[in-house]
C-alpha atoms as one frame of an Amber mdcrd trajectory, in Angstrom:
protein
   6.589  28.025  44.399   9.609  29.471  42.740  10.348  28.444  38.758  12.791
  26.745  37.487  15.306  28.488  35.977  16.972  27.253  32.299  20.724  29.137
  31.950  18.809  31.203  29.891  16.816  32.530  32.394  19.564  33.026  34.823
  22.214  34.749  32.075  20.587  36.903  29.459  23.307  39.327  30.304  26.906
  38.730  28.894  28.380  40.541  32.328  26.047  41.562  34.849  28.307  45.032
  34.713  26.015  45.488  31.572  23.343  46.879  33.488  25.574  49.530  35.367
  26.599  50.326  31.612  22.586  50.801  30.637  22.389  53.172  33.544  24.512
  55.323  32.024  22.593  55.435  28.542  19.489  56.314  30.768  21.191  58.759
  32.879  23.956  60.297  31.004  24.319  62.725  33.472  24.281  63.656  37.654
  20.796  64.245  38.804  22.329  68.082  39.347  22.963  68.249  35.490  19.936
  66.536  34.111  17.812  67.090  31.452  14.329  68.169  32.370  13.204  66.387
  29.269  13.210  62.224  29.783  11.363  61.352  26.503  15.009  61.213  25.105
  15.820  58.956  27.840  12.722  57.000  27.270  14.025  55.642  23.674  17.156
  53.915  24.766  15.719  50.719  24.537  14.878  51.303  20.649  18.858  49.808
  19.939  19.870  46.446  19.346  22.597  46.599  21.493  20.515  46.603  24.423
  18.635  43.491  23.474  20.101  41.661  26.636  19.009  43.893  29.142  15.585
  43.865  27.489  15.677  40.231  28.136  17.111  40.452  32.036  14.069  43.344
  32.709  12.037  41.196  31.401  12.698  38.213  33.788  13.391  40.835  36.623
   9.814  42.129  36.503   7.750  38.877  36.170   9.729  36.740  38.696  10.348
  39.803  41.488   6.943  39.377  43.054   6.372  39.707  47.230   6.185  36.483
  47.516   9.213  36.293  45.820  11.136  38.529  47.881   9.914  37.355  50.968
  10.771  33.568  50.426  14.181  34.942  49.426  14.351  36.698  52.912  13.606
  33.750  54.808  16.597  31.992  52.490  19.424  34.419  52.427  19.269  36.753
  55.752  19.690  33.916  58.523  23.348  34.059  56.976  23.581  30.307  57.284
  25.186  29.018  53.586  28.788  30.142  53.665  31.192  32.159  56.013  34.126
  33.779  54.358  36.671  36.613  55.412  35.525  39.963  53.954  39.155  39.733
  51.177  37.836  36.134  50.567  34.705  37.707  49.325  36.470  40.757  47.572
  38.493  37.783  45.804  35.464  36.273  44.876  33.468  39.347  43.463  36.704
  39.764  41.036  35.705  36.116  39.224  32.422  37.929  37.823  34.407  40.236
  35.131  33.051  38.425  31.561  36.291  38.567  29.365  33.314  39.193  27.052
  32.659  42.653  27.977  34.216  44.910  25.554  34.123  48.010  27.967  36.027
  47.593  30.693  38.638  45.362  31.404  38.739  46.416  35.308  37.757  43.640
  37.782  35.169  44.273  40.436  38.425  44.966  43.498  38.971  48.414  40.695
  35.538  49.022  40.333  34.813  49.306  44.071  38.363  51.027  44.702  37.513
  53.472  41.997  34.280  54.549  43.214  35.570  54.983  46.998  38.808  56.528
  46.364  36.899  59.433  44.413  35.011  59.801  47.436  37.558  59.758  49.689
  39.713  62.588  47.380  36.593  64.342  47.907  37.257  64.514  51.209  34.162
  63.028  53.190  34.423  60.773  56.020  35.583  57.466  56.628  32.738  55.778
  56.331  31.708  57.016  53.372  34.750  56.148  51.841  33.975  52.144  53.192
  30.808  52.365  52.168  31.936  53.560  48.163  34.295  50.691  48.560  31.742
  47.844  49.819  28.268  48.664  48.211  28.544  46.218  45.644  29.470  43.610
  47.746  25.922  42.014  48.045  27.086  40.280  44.765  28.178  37.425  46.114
  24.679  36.336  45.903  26.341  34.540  42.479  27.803  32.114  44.941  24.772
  30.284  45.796  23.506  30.241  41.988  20.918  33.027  41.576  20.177  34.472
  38.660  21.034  37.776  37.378  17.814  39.273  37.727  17.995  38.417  41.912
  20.929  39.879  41.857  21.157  43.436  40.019  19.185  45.764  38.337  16.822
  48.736  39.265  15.331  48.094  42.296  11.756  48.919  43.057   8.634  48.239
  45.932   7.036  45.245  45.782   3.430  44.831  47.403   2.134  47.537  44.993
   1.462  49.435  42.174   4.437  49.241  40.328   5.485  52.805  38.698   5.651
  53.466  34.885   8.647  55.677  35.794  10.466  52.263  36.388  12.438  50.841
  33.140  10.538  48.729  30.942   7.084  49.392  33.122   5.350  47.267  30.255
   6.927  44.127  31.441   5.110  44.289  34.524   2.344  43.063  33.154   3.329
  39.332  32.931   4.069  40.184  36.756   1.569  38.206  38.978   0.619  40.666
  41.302   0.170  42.844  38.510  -3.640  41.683  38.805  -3.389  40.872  42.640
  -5.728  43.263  44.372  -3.897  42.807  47.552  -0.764  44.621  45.688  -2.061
  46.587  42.357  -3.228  49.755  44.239  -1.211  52.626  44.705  -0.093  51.853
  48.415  -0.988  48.145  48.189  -0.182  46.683  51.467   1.228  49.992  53.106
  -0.168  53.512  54.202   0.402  56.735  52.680   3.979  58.367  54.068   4.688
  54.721  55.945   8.407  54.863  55.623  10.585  52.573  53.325  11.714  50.895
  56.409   8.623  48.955  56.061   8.516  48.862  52.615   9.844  45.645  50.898
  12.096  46.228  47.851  12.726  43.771  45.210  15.166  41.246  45.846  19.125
  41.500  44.705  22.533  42.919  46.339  21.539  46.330  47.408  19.138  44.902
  50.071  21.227  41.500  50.688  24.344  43.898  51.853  22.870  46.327  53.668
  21.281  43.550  56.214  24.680  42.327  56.511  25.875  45.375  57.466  22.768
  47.282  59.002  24.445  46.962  62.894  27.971  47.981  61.626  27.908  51.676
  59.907  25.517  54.843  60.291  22.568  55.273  59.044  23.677  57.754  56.228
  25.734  54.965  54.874  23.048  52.158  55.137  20.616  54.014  53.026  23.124
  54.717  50.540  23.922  50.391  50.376  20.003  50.045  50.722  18.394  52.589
  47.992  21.546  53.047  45.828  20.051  51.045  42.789  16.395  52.515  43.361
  16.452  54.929  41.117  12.829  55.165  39.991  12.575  57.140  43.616  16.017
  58.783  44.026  16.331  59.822  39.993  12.183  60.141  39.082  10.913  60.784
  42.510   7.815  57.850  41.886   7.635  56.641  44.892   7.395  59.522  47.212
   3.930  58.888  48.576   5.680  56.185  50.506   8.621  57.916  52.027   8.171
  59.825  54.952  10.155  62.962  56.037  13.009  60.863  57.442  13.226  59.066
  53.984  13.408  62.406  52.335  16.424  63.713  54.643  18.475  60.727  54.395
  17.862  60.149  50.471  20.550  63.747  50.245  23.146  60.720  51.294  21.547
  58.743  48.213  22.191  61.862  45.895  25.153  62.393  47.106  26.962  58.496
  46.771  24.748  58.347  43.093  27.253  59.887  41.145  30.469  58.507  42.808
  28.878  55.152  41.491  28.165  56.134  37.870  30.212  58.550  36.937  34.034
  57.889  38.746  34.510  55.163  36.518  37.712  55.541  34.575  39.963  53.437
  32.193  43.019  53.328  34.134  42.988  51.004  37.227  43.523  51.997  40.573
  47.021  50.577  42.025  44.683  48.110  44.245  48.294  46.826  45.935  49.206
  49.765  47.288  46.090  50.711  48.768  45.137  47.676  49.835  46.680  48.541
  53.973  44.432  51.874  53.872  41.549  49.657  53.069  42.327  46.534  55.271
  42.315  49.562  58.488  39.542  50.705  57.437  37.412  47.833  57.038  39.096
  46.604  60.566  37.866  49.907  61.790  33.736  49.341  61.378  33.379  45.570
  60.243  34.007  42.076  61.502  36.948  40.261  60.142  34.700  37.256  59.114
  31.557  37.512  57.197  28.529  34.823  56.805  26.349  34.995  53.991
């Protein structure tokens, strides 16, 4: 049975953008430029600043069981609550800026626009481009009322051990498959080099969006949506007893979209009006006009 959530429980964040903003304490720099040393890293969480997102980890990792994510499977992916075109959705995602937030006052529409338009000046193709400009859109998971912890945050396996490399790895003690011996080995329910394909990851927008889209773009692309916020994998290489060679190959897309996400943020907005026709072609190009979630 899932809990019952107080607003508490569902909001410890001011703006869910205040995790993305954490990420950036943690990894201050592209995996190609980082510090050997993570013991720096390690003592983020010492500040009082970052009392909310001890509060949201906290929630994340003793509510995001397997049970958990596989009751929210059966819920969300027969795409039955709401059908919306894909603007009606962007529109949406751009209600979620917290006036609150004292760094940034870009809405999700320059957020997305920023991260794909510094791929696409990059040069890379197309779909890369759509897929810097749509990976957040699993979001609109906030339209049917879940909390922030189902929605963002580091993502991670479920159905075993869980990794100390993950943030806050004490938390997962309160977790209740923590003392599950079905789930508290080191592969748990799956085999040694089984594939993430078959691997269930905890539940929030990353996974949500790329089942929406999984028939639509190519596979580079899809694992970029899928993994993008498993970083405990694609930043400390934890998990790699689970991937298989496939994994490994397609995880260079990972690297590659990683730093388009966290580090082409900048304080002057994109001019979302004029490049709104080069996006409406090129979301006509791989993905249906209307969308159900």
């Amino acid at each position: 049975m899932e809990p019952a959530y107080s607003d508490k429980v569902k909001s410890p964040l001011q703006n869910m953008d205040e995790w993305e903003d954490d990420l950036l304490v943690r990894y201050p720099e592209s995996k190609e430029k980082q510090a050997k040393a993570k013991d720096d890293y390690r003592n983020y969480h010492d500040s009082e600043k970052v009392d909310t997102v001890r509060e949201f980890y906290r929630l994340n990792h003793h509510y995001q069981t397997y049970d958990f994510v596989v009751n929210k499977q059966k819920e969300f992916l027969r795409f039955e609550k709401k059908e919306m075109s894909f603007w009606d959705a962007v529109d949406y995602l751009n209600t979620l800026v917290d006036d609150s937030d004292p760094d940034t006052s870009l809405d999700q529409l320059q957020h997305l626009l920023q991260t794909s338009e510094a791929i696409r000046a990059d040069g890379h193709p197309d779909w890369f481009v759509l897929t810097g400009f749509i990976h957040d859109m699993g979001k609109v998971l906030c339209l049917f009322d879940e909390p922030q912890w189902a929605v963002v945050g580091d993502t991670f396996p479920v159905g075993c051990q869980h990794s100390d490399k993950i943030v806050y790895p004490e938390f997962f003690e309160d977790n209740p498959d923590f003392k599950d011996e079905r789930f508290n080995t080191k592969y748990g329910v799956y085999s040694p080099n089984c594939g993430l394909d078959v691997v269930k990851m905890s539940w929030g927008h990353d996974e949500y969006l790329y089942q929406m889209v999984k028939n639509y773009l190519p596979e580079q692309a899809l694992y970029m949506i899928r993994y993008h916020s498993f970083y405990s994998q694609h930043r400390e290489n934890a998990y790699d007893h689970l991937m298989n060679d496939h994994d490994r190959e397609m995880f260079k897309w990972v690297d590659k979209f990683n730093p388009y996400d966290l580090y082409s943020k900048v304080p002057v907005p994109p001019d979302s009006k004029a490049l709104r026709p080069y996006y409406e072609d090129l979301v006509a190009k791989y993905l249906p006009p209307t969308w159900k979630f």
